[in-house]
SEVEXKOL-687874 format. One line per field, with one value per residue (C-alpha): x, y, z; residue in three letters. Coordinates in pm, whole numbers, m for minus. Example, Ala and Ser with C-alpha at 12.3 -4.5 7.8 and 13.67 -1.06 7.14 Angstrom:
REM residues 2
x: [1230_1367];
y: [m450_m106];
z: [780_714];
rest: [ALA_SER];
***
This chain:
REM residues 263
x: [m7309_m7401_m7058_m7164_m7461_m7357_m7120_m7403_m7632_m7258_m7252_m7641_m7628_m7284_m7475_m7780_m7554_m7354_m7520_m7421_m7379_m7653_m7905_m7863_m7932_m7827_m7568_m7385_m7017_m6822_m6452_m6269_m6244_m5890_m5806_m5961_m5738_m5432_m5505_m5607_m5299_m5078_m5270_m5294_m4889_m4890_m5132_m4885_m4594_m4747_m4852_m4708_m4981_m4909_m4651_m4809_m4699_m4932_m5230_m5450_m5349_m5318_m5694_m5811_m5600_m5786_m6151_m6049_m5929_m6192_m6479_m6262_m6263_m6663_m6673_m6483_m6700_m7015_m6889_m6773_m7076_m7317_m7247_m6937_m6668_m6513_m6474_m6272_m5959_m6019_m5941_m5597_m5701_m5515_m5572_m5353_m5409_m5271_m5215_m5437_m5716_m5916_m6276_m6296_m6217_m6237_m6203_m6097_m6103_m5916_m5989_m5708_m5888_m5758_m5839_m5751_m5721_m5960_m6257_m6129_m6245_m6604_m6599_m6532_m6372_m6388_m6778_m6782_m6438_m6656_m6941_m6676_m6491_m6779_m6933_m6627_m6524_m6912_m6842_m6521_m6750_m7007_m6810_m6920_m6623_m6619_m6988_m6911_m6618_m6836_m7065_m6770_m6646_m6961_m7074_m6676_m6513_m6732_m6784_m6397_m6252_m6080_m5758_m5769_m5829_m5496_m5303_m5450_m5540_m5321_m5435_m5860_m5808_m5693_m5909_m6175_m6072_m6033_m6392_m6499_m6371_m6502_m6273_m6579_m6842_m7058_m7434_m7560_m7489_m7559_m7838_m7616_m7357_m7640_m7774_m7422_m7407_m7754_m7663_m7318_m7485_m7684_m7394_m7219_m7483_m7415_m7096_m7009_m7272_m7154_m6814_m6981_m7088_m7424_m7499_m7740_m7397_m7407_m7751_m7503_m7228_m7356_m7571_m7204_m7193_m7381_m7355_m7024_m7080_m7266_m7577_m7378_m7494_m7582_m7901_m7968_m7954_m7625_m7484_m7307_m7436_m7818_m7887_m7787_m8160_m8278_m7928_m8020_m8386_m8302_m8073_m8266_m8552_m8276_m8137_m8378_m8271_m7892_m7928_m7992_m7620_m7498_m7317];
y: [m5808_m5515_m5355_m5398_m5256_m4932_m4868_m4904_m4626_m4396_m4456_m4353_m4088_m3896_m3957_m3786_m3520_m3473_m3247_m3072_m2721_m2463_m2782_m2924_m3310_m3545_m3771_m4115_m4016_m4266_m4225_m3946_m3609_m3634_m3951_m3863_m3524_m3757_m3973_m3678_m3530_m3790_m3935_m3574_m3538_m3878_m3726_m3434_m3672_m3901_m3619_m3296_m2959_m2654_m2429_m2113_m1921_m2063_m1868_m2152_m2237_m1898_m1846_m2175_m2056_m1740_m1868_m2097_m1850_m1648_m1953_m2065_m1740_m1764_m2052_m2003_m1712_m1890_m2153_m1892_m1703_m2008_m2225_m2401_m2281_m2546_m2716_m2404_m2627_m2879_m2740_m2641_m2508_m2604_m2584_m2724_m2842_m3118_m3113_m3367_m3385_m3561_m3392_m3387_m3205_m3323_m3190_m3448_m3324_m3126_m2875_m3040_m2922_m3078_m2959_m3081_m2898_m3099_m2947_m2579_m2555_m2688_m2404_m2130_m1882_m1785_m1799_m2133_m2267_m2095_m2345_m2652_m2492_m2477_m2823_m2938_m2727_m2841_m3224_m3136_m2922_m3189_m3419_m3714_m3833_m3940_m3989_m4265_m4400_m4460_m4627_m4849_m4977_m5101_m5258_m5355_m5320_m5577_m5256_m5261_m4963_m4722_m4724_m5147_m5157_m4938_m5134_m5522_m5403_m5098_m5156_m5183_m4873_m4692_m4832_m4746_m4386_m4304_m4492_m4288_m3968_m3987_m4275_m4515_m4651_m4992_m5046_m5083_m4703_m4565_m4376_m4194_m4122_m3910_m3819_m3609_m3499_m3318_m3182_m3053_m2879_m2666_m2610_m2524_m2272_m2069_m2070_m1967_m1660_m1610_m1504_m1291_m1516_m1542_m1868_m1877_m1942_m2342_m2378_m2325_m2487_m2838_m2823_m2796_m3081_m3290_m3147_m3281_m3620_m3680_m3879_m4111_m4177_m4436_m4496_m4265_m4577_m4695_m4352_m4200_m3867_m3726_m3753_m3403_m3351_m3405_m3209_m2886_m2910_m2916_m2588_m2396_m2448_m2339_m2028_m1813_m1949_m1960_m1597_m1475_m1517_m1318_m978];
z: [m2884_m2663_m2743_m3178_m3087_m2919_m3164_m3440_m3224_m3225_m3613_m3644_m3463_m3623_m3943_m3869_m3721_m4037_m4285_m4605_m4692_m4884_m4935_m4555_m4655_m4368_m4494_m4392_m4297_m4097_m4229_m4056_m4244_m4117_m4291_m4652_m4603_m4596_m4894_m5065_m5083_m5145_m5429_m5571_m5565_m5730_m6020_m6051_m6002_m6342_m6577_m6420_m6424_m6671_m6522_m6359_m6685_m6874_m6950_m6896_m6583_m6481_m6552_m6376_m6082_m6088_m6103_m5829_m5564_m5619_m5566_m5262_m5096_m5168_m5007_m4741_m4669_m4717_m4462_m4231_m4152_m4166_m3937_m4058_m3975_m3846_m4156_m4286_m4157_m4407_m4713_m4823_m5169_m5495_m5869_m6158_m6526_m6722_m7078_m7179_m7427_m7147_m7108_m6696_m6389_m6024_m5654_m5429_m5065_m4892_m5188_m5454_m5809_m6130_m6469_m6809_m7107_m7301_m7135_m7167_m7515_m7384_m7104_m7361_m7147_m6762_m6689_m6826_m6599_m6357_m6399_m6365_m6059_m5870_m5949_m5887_m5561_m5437_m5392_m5199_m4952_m4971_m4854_m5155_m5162_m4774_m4814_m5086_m4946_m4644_m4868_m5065_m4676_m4606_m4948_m5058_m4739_m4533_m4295_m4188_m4075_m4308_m4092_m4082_m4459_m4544_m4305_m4419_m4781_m4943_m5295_m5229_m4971_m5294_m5499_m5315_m5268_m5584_m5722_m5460_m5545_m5913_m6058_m6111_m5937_m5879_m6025_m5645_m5582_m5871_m5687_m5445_m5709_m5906_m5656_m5572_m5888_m5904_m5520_m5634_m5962_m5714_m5467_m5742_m5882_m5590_m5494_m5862_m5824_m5456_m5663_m5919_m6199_m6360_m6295_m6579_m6827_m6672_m6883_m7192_m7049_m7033_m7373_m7508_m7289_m7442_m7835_m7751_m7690_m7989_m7855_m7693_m7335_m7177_m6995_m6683_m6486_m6579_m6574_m6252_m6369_m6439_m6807_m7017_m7038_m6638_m6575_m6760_m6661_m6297_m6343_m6536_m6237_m5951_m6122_m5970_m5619_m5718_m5805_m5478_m5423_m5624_m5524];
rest: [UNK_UNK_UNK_UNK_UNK_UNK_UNK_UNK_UNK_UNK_UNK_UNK_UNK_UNK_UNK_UNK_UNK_UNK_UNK_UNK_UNK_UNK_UNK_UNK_UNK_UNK_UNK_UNK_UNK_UNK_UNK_UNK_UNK_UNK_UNK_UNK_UNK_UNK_UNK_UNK_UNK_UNK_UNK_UNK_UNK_UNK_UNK_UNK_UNK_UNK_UNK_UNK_UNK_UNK_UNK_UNK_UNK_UNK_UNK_UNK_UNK_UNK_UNK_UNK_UNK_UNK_UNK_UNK_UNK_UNK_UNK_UNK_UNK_UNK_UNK_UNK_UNK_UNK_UNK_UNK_UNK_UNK_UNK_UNK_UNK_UNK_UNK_UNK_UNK_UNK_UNK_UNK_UNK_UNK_UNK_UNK_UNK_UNK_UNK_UNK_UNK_UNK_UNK_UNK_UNK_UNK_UNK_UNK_UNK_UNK_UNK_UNK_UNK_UNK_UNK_UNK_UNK_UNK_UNK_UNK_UNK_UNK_UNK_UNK_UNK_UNK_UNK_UNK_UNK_UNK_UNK_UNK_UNK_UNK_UNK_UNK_UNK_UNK_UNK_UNK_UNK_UNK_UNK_UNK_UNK_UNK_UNK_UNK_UNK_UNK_UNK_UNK_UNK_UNK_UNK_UNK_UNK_UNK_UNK_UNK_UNK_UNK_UNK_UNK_UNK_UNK_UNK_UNK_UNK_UNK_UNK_UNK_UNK_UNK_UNK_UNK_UNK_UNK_UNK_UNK_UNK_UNK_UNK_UNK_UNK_UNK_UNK_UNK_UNK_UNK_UNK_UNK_UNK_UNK_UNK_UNK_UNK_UNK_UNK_UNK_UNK_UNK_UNK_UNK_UNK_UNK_UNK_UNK_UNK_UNK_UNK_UNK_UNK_UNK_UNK_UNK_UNK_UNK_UNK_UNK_UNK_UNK_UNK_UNK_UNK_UNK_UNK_UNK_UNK_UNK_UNK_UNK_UNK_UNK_UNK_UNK_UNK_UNK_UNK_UNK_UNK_UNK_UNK_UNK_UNK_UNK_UNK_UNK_UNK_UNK_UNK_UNK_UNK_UNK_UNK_UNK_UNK_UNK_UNK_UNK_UNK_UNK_UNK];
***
């Protein structure tokens, strides 16, 4: 009993230690960054393995690649000089897009970026792959997708370790990463889930000007966003995202903060 209990106050207290970047919210983190790393990459191979990226000759990719480096090296910089710098070894930064008239993106961590072509069109050149990149780029640094796999072990997971899951249970552990990651999610954290996505639009506000875009171009970004879906949404609280409407709202108010960043 005493030994549960000590390990409960070692959980509490690494959680109010861990904090996230630019908006310094505490955050529950119990799964090792070291351990996400690892199923990061080899679920991103498997991606490329299953629908392989745009060879670096292709103008597409070769401007994705390009908007990428140069928000990396942002936020590398940004980490750097602010008191992070020891996350700097965590990301091994990647960028590659798939053929496929999917409208998405996603980061998973460790930096491994995947674009698909289907939401080029929506991004409408570089300042708009700019906005995506650095949405994107800002859940990796957040660490979401550790904070929600922390968050799947305890409500899936019975609270078992991330290391005992893999070993007993292959399939949930994957599972579970990827929901986790940005594959899906469950009703019961809906909550954090939006609320990632609203912290990630800020992070992502500034990182993008930290690299010398106008952040102001997001505002436009999503209301192609959502002239693209065609009214079909579901309700905020059944959604994993902020509605179109809260989403652009809650920009538009942080541009003036975001635009301290830039150069």
């Amino acid at each position: 009993m005493r030994k549960g209990l000590l390990s409960l106050a070692l959980v509490l207290f690494l959680v109010q230690c861990s904090k996230v970047p630019v908006t310094g919210r505490k955050q529950m983190k119990i799964v090792p960054t070291s351990q996400m790393a690892t199923m990061s990459a080899t679920q991103y191979e498997q991606v490329k393995k299953e629908t392989p990226p745009l060879p670096d000759s292709d103008p597409r990719a070769q401007m994705v690649k390009k908007v990428g480096a140069k928000i990396a090296a942002s936020v590398n910089k940004y980490l750097a000089e602010n008191g992070f710098k020891d996350r700097l070894g965590e990301f091994n930064w990647e960028f590659n897009v798939v053929e496929e008239k999917t409208v998405n993106a996603w980061c998973m961590p460790g930096g491994k970026v995947m674009f698909y072509t289907g939401i080029l069109d929506i991004c409408q050149g570089e300042e708009g792959i700019a906005t995506v990149m650095g949405h994107e780029i800002a859940h990796a640094v957040a660490r979401h997708g550790n904070e929600r796999m922390s968050q799947q072990l305890v409500i899936q997971g019975g609270g078992m370790a991330l290391s005992v899951l893999i070993s007993e249970k292959p399939q949930m552990a994957q599972d579970l990463f990827m929901t986790a990651v940005g594959a899906g999610s469950q009703l019961g954290i809906l909550k954090f889930s939006r609320m990632n996505e609203s912290e990630a639009d800020q992070m992502g506000l500034v990182f993008m000007a930290m690299a010398g875009y106008d952040p102001g171009v997001a505002v436009d970004f999503w209301k192609r966003m959502a002239a693209g879906k065609g009214g079909e949404a579901p309700p905020e609280f059944l959604s994993t995202h902020p509605s179109d409407e809260r989403r652009i709202t809650d920009i538009e108010a942080y541009l003036p903060e975001a635009r301290k960043y830039l150069p």
